[in-house]
C-alpha positions in Angstrom: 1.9 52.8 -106.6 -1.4 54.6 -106.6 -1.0 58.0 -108.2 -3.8 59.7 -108.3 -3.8 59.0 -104.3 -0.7 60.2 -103.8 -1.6 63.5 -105.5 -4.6 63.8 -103.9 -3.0 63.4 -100.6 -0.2 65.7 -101.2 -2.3 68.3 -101.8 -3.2 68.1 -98.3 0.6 68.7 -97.5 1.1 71.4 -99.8 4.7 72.8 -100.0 5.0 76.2 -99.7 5.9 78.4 -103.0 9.8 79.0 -103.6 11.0 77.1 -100.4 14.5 75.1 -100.8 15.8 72.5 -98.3 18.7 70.3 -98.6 19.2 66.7 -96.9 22.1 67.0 -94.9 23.7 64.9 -91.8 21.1 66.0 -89.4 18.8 65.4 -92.0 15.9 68.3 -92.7 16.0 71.1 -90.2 14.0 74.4 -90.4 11.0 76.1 -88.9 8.7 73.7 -88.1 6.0 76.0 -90.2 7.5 74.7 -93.1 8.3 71.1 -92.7 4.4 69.2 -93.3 4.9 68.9 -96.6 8.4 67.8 -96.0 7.6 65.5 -93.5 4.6 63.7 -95.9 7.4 63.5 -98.7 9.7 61.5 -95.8 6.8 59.1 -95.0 7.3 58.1 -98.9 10.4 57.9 -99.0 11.0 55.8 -96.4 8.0 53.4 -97.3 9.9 53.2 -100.9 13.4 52.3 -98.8 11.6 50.0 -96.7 10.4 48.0 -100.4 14.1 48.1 -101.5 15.9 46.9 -98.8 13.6 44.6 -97.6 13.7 46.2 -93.5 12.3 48.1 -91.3 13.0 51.9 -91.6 12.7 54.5 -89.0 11.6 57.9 -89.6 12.7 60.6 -86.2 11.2 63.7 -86.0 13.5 66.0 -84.0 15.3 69.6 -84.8 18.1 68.4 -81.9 20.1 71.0 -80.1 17.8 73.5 -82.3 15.8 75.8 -81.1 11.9 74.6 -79.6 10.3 76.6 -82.7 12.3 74.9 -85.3 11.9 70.8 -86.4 13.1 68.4 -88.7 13.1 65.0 -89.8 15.7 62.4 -90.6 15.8 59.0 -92.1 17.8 55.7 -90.0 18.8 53.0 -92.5 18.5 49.2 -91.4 21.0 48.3 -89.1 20.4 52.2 -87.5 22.7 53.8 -90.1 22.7 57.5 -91.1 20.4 57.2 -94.3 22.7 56.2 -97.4 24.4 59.1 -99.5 22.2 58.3 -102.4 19.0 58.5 -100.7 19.9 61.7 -99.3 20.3 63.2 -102.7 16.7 61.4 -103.5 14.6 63.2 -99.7 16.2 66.6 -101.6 14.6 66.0 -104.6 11.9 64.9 -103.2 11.4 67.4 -100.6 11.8 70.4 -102.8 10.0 69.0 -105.7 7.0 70.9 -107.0 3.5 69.6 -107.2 3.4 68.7 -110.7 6.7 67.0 -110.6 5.5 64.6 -107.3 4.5 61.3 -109.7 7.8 62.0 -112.1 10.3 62.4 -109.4 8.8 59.0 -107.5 9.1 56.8 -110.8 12.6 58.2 -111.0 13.5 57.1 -107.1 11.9 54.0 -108.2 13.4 52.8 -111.2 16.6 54.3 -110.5 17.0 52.4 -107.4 15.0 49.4 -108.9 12.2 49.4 -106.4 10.0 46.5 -106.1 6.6 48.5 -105.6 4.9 45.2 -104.7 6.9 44.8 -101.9 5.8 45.2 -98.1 7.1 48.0 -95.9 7.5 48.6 -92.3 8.2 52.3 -91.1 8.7 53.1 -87.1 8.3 56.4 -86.5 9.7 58.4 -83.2 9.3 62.1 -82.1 11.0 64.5 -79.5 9.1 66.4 -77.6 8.8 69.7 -79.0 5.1 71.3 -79.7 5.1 70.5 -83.0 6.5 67.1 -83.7 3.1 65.6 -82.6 1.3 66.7 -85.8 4.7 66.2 -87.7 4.6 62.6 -87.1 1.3 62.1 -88.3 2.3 63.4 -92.0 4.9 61.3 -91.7 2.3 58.2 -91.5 0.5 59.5 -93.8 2.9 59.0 -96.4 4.0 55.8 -95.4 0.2 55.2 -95.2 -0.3 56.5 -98.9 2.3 54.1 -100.3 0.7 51.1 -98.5 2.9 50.8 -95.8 2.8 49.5 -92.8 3.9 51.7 -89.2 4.3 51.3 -85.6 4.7 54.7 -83.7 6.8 54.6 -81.3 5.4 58.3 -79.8 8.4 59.8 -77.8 11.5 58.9 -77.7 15.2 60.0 -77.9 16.3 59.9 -81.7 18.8 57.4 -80.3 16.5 55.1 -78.8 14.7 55.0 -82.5 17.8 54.2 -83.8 18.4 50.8 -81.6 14.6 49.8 -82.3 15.4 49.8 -85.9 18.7 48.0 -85.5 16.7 45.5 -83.1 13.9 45.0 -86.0 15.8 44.2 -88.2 18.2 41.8 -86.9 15.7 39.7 -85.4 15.6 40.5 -81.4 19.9 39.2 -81.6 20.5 43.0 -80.8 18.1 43.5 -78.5 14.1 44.1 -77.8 12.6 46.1 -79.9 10.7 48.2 -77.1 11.8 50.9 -74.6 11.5 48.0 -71.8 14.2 45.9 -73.7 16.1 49.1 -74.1 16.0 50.1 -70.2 16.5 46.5 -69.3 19.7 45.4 -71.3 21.7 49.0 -70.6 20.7 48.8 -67.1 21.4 44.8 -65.9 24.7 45.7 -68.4 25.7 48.9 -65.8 24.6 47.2 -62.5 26.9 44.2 -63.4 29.4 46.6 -64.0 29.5 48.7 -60.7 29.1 45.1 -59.0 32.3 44.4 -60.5 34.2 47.7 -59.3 36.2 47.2 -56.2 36.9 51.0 -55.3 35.5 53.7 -56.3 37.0 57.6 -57.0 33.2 58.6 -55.0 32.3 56.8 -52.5 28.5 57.6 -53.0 27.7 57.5 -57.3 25.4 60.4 -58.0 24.9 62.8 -60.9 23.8 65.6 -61.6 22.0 65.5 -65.3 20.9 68.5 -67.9 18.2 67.3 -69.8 17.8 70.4 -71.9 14.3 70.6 -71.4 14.0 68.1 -73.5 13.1 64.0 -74.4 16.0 62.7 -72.2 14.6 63.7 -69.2 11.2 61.8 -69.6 13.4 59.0 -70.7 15.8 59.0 -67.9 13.1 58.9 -65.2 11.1 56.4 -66.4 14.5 54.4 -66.6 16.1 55.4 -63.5 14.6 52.9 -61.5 16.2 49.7 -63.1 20.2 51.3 -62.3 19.0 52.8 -59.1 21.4 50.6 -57.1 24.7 51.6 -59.3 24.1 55.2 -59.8 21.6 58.1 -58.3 20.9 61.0 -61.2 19.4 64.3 -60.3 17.7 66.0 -62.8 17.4 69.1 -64.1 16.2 71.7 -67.2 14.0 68.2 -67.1 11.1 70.1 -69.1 8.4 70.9 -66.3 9.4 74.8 -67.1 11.7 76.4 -69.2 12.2 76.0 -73.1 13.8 73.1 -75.1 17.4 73.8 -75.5 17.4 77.5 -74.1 20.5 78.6 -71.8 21.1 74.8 -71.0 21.4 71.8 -72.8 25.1 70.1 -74.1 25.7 72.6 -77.0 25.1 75.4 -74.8 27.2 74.3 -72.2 30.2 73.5 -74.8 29.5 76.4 -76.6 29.7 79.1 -73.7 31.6 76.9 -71.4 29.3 77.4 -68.4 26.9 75.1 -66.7 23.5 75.5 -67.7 20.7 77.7 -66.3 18.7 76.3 -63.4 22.0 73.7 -61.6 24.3 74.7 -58.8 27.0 73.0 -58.5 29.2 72.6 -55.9 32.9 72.0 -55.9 34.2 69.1 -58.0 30.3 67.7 -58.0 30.3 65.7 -61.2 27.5 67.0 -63.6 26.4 66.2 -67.2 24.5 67.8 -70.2 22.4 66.0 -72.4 21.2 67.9 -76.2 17.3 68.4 -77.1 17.4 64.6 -78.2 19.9 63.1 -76.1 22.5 62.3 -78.5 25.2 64.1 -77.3 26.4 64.3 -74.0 29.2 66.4 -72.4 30.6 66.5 -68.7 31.9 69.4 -66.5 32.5 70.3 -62.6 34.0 73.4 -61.0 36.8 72.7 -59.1 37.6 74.2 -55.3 38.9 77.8 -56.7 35.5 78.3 -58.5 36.7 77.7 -62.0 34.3 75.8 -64.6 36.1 72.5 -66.2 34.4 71.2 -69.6 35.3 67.7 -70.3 34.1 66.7 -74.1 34.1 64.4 -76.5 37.8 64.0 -77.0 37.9 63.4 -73.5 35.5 60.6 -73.4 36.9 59.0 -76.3 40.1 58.9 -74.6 38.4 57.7 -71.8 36.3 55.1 -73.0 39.4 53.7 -75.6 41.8 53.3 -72.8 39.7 51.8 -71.1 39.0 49.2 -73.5 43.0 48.8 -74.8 43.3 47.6 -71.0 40.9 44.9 -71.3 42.2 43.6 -74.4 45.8 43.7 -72.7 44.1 41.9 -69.4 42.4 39.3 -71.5 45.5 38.7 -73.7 43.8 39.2 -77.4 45.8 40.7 -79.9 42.8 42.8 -81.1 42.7 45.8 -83.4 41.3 49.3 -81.8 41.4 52.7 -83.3 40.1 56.2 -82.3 38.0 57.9 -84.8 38.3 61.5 -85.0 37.5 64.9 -86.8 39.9 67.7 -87.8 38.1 69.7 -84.4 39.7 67.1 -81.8 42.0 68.6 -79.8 45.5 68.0 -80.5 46.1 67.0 -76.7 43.7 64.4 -77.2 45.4 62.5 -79.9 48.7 63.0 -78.9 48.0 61.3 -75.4 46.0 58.4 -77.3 49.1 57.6 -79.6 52.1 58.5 -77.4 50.6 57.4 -74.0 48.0 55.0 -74.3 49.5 53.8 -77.9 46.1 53.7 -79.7 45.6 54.6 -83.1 44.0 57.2 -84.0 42.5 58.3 -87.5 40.9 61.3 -88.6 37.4 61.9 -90.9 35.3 64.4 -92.5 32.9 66.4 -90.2 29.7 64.5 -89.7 28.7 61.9 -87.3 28.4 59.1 -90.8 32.1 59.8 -92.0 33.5 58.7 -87.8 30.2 55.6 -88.2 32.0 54.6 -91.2 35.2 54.6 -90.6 35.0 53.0 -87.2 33.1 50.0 -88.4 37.3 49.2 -90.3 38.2 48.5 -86.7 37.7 44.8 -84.2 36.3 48.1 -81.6 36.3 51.3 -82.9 35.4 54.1 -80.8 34.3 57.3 -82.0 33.3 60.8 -80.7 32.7 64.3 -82.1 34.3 67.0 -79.2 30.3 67.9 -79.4 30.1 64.7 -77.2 28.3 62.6 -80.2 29.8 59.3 -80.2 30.2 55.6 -78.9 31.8 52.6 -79.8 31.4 49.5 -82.4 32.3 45.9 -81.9 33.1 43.3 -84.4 31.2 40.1 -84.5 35.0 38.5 -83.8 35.4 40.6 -80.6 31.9 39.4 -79.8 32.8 35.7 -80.3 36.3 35.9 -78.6 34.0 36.9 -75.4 31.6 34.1 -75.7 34.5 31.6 -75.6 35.8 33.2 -72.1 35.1 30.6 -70.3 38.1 29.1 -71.2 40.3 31.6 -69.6 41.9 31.5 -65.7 40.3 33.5 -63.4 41.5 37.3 -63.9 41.3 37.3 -67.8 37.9 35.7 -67.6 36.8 38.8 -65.4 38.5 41.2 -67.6 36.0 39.6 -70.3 32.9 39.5 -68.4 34.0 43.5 -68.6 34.2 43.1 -72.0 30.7 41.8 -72.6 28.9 44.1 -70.6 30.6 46.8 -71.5 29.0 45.6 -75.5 25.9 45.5 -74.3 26.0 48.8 -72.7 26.8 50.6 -75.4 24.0 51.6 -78.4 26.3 50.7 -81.5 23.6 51.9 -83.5 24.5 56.1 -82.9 25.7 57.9 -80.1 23.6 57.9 -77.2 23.9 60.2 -74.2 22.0 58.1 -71.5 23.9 54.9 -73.0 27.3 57.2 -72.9 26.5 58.5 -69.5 26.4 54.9 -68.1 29.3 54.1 -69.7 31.0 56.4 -68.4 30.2 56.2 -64.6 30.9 52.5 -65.1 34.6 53.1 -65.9 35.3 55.7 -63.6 33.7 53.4 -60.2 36.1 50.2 -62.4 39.0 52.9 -62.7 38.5 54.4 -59.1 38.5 57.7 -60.8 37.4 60.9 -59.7 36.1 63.6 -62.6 39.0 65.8 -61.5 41.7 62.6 -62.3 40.0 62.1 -65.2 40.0 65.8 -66.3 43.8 65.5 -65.3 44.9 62.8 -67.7 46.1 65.3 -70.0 46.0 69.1 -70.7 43.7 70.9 -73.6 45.7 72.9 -75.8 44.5 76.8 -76.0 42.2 76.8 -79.0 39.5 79.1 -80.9 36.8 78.7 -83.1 35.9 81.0 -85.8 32.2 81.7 -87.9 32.8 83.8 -90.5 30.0 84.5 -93.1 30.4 84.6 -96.7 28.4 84.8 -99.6 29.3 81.1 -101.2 31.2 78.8 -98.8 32.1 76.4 -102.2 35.3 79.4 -102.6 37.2 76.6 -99.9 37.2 73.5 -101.1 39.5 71.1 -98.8 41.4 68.0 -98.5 43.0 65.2 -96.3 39.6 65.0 -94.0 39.1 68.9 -94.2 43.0 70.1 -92.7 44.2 71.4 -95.9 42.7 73.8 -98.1 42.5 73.2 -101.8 41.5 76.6 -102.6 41.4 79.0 -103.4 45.3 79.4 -104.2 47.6 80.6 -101.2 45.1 80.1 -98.2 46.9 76.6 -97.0 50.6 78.4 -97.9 49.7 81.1 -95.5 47.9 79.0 -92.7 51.6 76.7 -92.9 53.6 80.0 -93.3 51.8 81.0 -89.5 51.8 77.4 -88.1 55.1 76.4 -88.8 56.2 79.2 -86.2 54.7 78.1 -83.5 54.6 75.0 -80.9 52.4 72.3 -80.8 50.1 74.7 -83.1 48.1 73.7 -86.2 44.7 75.8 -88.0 42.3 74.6 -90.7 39.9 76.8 -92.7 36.8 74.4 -93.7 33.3 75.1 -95.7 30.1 74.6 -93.4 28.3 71.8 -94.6 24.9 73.3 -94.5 25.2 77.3 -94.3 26.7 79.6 -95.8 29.8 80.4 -93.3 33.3 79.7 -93.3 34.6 77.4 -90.0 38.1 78.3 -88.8 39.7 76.5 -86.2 43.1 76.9 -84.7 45.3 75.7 -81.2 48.6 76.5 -80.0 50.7 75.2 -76.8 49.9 77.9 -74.0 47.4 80.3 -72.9 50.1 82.8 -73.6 49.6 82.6 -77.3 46.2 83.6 -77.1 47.0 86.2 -79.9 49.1 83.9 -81.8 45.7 81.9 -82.3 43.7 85.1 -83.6 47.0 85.6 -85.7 46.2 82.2 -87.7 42.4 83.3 -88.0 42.9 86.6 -89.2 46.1 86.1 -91.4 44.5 83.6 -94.0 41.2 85.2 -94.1 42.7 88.2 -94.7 44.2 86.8 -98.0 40.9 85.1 -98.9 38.2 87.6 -98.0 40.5 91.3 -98.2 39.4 92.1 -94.5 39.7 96.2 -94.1 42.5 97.5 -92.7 43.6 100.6 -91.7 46.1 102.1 -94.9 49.8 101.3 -93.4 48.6 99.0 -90.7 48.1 94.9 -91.1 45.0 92.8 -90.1 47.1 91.2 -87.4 47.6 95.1 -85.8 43.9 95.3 -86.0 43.7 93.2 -82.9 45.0 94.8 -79.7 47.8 93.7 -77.5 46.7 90.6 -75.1 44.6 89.4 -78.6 41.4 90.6 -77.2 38.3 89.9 -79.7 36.2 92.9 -79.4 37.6 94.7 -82.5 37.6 91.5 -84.5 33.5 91.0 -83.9 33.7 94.8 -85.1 34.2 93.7 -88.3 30.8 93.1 -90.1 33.1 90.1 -91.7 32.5 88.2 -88.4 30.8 85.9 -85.7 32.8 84.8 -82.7 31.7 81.6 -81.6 
């Protein structure tokens, strides 16, 4: 490791005086002002990953659903893994190190993680599409450069397409080709055998309407388009030729407002889609004949996608295990038809897309999705072989595998993947004969709301059992149960965000009717923990007006709606 070259090139990606950025699940985001120096610091840290595990690491360059001014950077592991918990603490360090400390804190990486510095690395590097990623990228080579690494820059793509080149690198070409051409080619011939296979179908013409966001998808979908033509026709929009990355459109948007996006018409019950700024989430919606916009997210897919799959396995006859991966945020709906209907397990995680990854990977196919719309599904290497021995089945369960395998193959097990996810999903509802409105239908949404509230340290709330129960401070959980307990089908959380300072409260009940009853859980625990105001005689529930409309709730300074 060459010092005095690393100093002298870091000096060229100064960081600026009394700026503090922490590592989290969506790796560094911030202004992309900021972020050279950051972005340099990356380049060595993943050239000094690369050395210890022996495999090619990616580096993606992408801010996400985030604003077009803002950027970030985040590191994919090996087999296109979320970066390692311990390396996350190290790109902190490293990030927010000051000059002087450069050389010491990269001998501690080293030797704590016991480095071979001799050893060759191999860095691929991938970028969105915002204005600044460009120049971003660069000082992410150079520090993989510095270091004596090796790179291949991949130039735009969607973080998830970075994510299966890395997997493909480094399992020797068994996932896939490493190249956007292998990528278009084994999703697409997997979704074209697919629709081949579908007898009916809930449409009889298969065509889409697609938010790109303004963003990378939408260069990525049309220059794959082309090779799924004959299964599915998209129409694109928010596809970057005007507008800004991420504004009034995009997945988050669309989940967050529950709208459609600026720029689409949609007519009744058209099926439409919204990808994020990188294409890593995906949600659907339509608006049915009365007018009224239908969101159908994450929870929704999952429960498509996994009951989809339990009927293969039950066609094909292999005792199997499948479970549902979910967070604390999944509607309550959504599990209960999984386990009582459909009879799938389902288990529950932390927030954050590496806690579902994790956990999924316990299962022979685990399926995962955040109600964001980030999510797919994993497949053991026995489900893989039971397919590859189909041939020894009769006639219908042989089929049912051929499913199977292409339904594998369609998928991007290395992170969720909206144009992977979208084709997944138009492939089961032309197998399923479905309709977007029968698939809406399979079961109900409870009533829920979602609560920011800022505070000054969100470490007050500290939580257990994957974030449903409080730990403290002493009394919050007795009063959310005292609330919950009262009502049907209901159930709230109070949870620390994982990167800001705010306070995430979430709560559901069984009917739009108790609408106030929801605000009454918000308001009722938060009261006890933060000593919102009220007027002298007069409780924080009274604050809120009769039919538990919001507007004197965002009066207090206390609070964001969201």
């Amino acid at each position: 490791m060459d010092l005095g070259a690393i100093t002298k090139y870091s000096a060229l990606h100064a960081k600026p005086s009394g700026l503090v950025l922490q590592y989290g699940t969506a790796g560094f985001r911030t202004k992309a002002e900021h972020l050279d120096h950051v972005m340099f610091r990356m380049g060595l840290l993943a050239a000094l990953r690369s050395k210890q595990t022996k495999s090619t690491v990616g580096v993606m360059v992408t801010a996400s659903h985030n604003p077009e001014e803002d950027n970030g950077v985040k590191l994919v592991d090996p087999l296109g893994e979320m970066l390692a918990p311990s390396w996350e603490e190290h790109a902190t360090c490293l990030a927010n190190a000051e000059e002087q400390d450069m050389q010491r804190v990269l001998i501690d990486i080293s030797e704590k993680e016991a480095v071979n510095l001799q050893q060759d690395a191999f860095v691929v590097v991938g970028r969105d599409t915002r204005p600044s990623s460009e120049k971003l990228s660069q000082s992410v080579m150079d520090g993989v450069t510095v270091l004596g690494g090796q790179f291949h820059d991949y130039g735009l793509l969607t973080t998830p397409q970075l994510h299966y080149m890395v997997y493909c690198r480094n399992t020797g070409g068994r996932y896939g080709k490493a190249t956007l051409e292998g990528y278009y080619q084994k999703l697409s011939k997997a979704f074209v055998e697919l629709i081949k296979q579908a007898s009916c179908s809930g449409d009889e013409y298969r065509s889409l309407k697609v938010d790109c966001a303004n963003g990378i998808g939408a260069l990525k979908l049309r220059e794959m388009e082309h090779y799924f033509s004959q299964g599915l026709s998209v129409q694109l929009f928010n596809d970057g030729s005007k507008g800004k990355l991420n504004h009034l459109c995009g997945a988050d948007f669309v989940k967050s407002h529950q709208k459609p996006p600026q720029g689409m018409e949609i007519k009744s019950n058209e099926r439409c889609c919204s990808f994020d700024g990188d294409a890593d989430r995906i949600v659907y919606y339509y608006h049915d004949a009365d007018g009224h916009f239908h969101l159908i997210d994450g929870d929704k897919i999952a429960t498509l996608i996994s009951s989809f799959l339990k009927e293969l396995l039950m066609e094909i006859g292999e005792n199997l295990n499948i479970g549902v991966v979910q967070t604390a945020y999944a509607n309550g709906s959504s599990t209960r038809y999984l386990e009582e209907v459909m009879k799938v397990p389902v288990y529950c995680t932390k927030t954050g897309v590496k806690h579902l990854h994790h956990k999924a990977q316990e299962f022979d196919i685990g399926v995962y999705f955040e109600a964001n719309g980030h999510g797919t599904a994993l497949f053991s290497t026995a489900v893989e072989m039971k397919i590859k021995q189909s041939e020894q089945l009769e006639e219908k369960k042989r089929k049912a595998a051929k499913m199977l395998e292409n339904i594998i193959d369609l998928f991007n097990q290395a992170a969720g993947d909206a144009i992977s996810d979208m084709l997944v999903i138009e492939a089961i509802l032309a197998l399923k004969g479905l309709t977007v409105q029968q698939w809406d239908a399979l079961y109900t949404d409870l009533p829920n709301r979602q609560l920011k509230v800022q505070v000054a340290d969100r470490r007050v709330i500290s939580t257990t059992n994957a974030e449903r129960q409080a730990v403290t401070p002493p009394g919050l959980q007795e009063a959310i149960n005292d609330l919950v307990k009262k009502y049907k089908l209901s159930r709230a959380f109070v949870r620390p965000s994982g990167t800001e300072d705010v306070v995430r409260v979430y709560a559901e009940a069984d009917s739009q009717g108790s609408r106030l009853v929801i605000w009454i859980f918000i308001i009722c625990p938060l009261h006890i923990l933060f000593k919102v105001p009220a007027k002298p005689g007069q409780s924080t529930v009274s604050a809120l007006n009769r039919d538990g409309d919001i507007c004197q709730l965002r009066s207090l300074s206390h609070f964001r709606v969201e």
